[in-house]
N, C-alpha and C positions, 0 to 999 in steps of 0.2 A: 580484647575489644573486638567485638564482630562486624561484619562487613553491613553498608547502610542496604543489602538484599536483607538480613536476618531481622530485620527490624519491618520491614515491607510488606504488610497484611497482602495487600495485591499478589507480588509476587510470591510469596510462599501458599497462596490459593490455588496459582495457576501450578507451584510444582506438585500442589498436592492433588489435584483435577488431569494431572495427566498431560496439560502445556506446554509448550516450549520455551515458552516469555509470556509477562504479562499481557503484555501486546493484544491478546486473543480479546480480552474483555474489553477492549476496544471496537473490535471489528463487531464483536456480539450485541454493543450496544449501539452503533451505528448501522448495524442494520434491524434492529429492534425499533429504533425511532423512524430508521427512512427506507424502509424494506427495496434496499437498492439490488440485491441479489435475488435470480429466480430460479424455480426449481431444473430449470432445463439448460442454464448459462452456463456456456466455454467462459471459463476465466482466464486470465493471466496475472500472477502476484508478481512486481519488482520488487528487489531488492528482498526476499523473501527469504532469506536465512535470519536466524535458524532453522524457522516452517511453522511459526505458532499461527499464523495468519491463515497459512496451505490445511492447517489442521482444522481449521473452525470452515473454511473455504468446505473444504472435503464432504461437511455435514450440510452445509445450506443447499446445494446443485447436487443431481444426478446429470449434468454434464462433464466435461474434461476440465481437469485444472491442471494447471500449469507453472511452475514457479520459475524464477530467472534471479539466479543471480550472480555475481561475481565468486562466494567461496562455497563450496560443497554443502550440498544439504543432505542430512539425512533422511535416508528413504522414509518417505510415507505410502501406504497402500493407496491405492488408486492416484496417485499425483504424480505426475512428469516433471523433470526438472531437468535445466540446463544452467550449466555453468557457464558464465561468458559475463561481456558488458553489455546493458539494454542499447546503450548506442549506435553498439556496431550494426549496420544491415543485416550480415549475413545471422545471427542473431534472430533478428526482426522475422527475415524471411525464414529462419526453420521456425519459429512460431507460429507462425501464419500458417507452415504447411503443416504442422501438428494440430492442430486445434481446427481448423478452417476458418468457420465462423465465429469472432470473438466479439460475446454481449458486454464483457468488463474487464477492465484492470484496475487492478490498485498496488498500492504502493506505498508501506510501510518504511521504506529508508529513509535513512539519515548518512549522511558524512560523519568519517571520523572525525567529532569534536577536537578542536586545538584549547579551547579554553580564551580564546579571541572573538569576543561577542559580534562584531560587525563581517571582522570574516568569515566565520563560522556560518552564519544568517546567508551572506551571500552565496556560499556554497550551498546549504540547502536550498538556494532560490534554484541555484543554474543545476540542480540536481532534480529539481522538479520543473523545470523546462524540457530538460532529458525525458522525464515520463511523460511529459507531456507531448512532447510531439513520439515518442514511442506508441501513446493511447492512441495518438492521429493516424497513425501508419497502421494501424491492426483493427482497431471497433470497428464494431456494422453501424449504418446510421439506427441513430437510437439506444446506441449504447451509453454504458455509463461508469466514471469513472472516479475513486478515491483515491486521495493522496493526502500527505502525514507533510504539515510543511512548518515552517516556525515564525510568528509574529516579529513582523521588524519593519524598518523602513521601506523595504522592497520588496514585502509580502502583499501589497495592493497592487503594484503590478502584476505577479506572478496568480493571485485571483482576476487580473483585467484579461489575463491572453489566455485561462481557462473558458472566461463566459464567451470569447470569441465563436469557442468550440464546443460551448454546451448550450441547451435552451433554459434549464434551469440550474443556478450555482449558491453554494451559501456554507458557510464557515462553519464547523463545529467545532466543539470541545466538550471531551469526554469527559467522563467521571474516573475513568480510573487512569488518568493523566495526571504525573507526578504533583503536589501544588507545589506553585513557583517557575513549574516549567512555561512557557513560550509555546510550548509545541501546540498544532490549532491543527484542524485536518480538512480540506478541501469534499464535499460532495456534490459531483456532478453529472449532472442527470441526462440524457436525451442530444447524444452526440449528432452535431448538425451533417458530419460527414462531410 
């Protein structure tokens, strides 16, 4: 019996395109519908391992991209990476000093699922709080920022304290998003600074 990858039109697309996760055809149709990435933006990817994200990132900007995450990424040409937690300052502040000016973050993680629906959710919330005030301490005003979060009870919140900090916000759900999954992805536009 083979694993539910081998059955996964998605993901045996993206191993055969060269990917590192599905993930990519995510980011390629979110920014195909909200062309939130420009040719000239310092990025920043959280939680960015494996680097399917940093990989599709790499083709959209001829500026600096930057990935951050907790375990090792594989080297990609032209991308910077740091191992660390987004939380910590010092962190924050070597991004800031590598990039300078940052047009975007986003933010592709998850918590490691326990299989516990309410605390699972919860964890993604206070995990994209984390990115969220991280987006606050680094964008220029006017920047703009995605984030991967999961429908639940305290996903209206966690969309209430984005729009605080953007002028425009609104939920998506992609197409190549498991069916059945919860997962819903945050785009926000025009960082009030």
């Amino acid at each position: 019996m083979g694993s539910q990858w081998s059955q996964d039109k998605v993901y045996l697309k993206a191993k055969h395109e060269g990917f590192r996760s599905r993930a990519s055809y995510k980011l390629i149709e979110i920014q195909k519908k909200f062309e939130i990435i420009r040719k000239d933006d310092n990025i920043i990817d959280l939680g960015a391992a494996p680097g399917s994200w940093l990989q599709v990132l790499r083709t959209l900007t001829d500026g600096r991209v930057l990935g951050i995450d907790l375990n090792p990424i594989a080297a990609l040409e032209g991308v910077e990476t740091i191992e660390g937690d987004l939380t910590d300052p010092e962190i924050q502040r070597q991004a800031r000093e590598m990039l300078g000016t940052v047009s975007i973050v986003v933010c592709d993680a998850a918590p490691k699922l326990s299989g516990h629906k309410s605390y699972d959710q919860a964890r993604a919330i206070a995990l994209g709080e984390e990115a969220l005030q991280f987006a606050c301490q680094v964008l220029k005003p006017g920047g703009n920022f995605i984030i991967k979060s999961f429908q639940g009870e305290d996903f209206p919140e966690l969309l209430a304290m984005i729009r605080e900090h953007f002028y425009a916000v609104k939920p998506y759900n992609t197409k190549a998003t498991r069916k059945g999954s919860t997962e819903i992805y945050i785009i926000a536009k025009n960082f009030k600074g």
